[in-house]
C-alpha positions in Angstrom: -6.9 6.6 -21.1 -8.6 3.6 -22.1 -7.2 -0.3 -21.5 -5.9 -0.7 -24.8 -3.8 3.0 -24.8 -2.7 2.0 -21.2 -1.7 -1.7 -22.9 0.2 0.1 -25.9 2.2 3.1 -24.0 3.3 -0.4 -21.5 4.6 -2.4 -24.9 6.3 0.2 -26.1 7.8 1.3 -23.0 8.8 -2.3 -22.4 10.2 -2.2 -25.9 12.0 0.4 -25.1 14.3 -0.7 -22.1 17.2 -2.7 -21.9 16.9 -2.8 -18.3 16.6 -6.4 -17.4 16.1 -5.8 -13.3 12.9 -3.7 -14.6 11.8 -6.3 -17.2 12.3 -9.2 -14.6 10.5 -7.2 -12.3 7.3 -6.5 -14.4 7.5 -9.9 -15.4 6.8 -11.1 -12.1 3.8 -8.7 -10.9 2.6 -10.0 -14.8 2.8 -14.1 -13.4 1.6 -12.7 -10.2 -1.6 -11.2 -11.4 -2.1 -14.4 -13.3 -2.4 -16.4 -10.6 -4.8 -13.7 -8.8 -7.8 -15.2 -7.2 -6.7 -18.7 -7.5 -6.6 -20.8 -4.1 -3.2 -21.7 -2.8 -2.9 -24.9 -2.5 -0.3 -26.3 0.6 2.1 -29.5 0.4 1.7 -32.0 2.6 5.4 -30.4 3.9 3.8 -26.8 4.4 0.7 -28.5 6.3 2.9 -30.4 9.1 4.9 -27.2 9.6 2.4 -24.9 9.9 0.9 -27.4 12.5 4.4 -27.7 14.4 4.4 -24.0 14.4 1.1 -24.0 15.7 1.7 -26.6 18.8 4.7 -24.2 19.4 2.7 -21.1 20.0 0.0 -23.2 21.9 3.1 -24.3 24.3 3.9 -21.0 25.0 7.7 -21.1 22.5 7.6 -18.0 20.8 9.1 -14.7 20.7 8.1 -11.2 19.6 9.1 -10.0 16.5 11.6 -7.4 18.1 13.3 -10.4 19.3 13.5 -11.7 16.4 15.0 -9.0 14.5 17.5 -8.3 17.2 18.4 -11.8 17.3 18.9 -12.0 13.2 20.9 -8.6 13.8 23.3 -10.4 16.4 23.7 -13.6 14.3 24.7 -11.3 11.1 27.3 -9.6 13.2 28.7 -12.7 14.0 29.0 -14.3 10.7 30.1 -10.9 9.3 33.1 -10.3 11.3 31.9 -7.9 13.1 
């Protein structure tokens, strides 16, 4: 199947729906692929947090990602009544 078959079964597929999780969904990895390639480029916000995070690990305050997860889980029961 060549591009422009691919392209054409997509459309009328797309047509063809009334599913708008689906549509909202393809119209994402669509945006997504737009932006492909291009270089991300951080806020000044994103810079002095990724450096905070980094003086953190350097000082030793971090926790493994089981931790993590089993804190989350604890924190969830709590606020969930449970």
């Amino acid at each position: 199947m060549t591009v422009i078959e691919l392209r054409e079964k997509l459309i009328e597929k797309i047509r063809n729906t009334d599913n708008e999780e689906l549509l909202d969904h393809i119209s994402d990895m669509i945006d997504f692929q737009k932006g492909y390639g291009e270089v991300y480029q951080v806020t000044g916000e994103e810079l002095v947090a990724v450096k905070e995070g980094l003086r953190q690990l350097d000082e030793g305050k971090w926790i493994s990602n089981d931790e993590s997860n089993k804190r989350v889980d604890e924190w969830l029961k709590k606020f969930d009544g449970h």
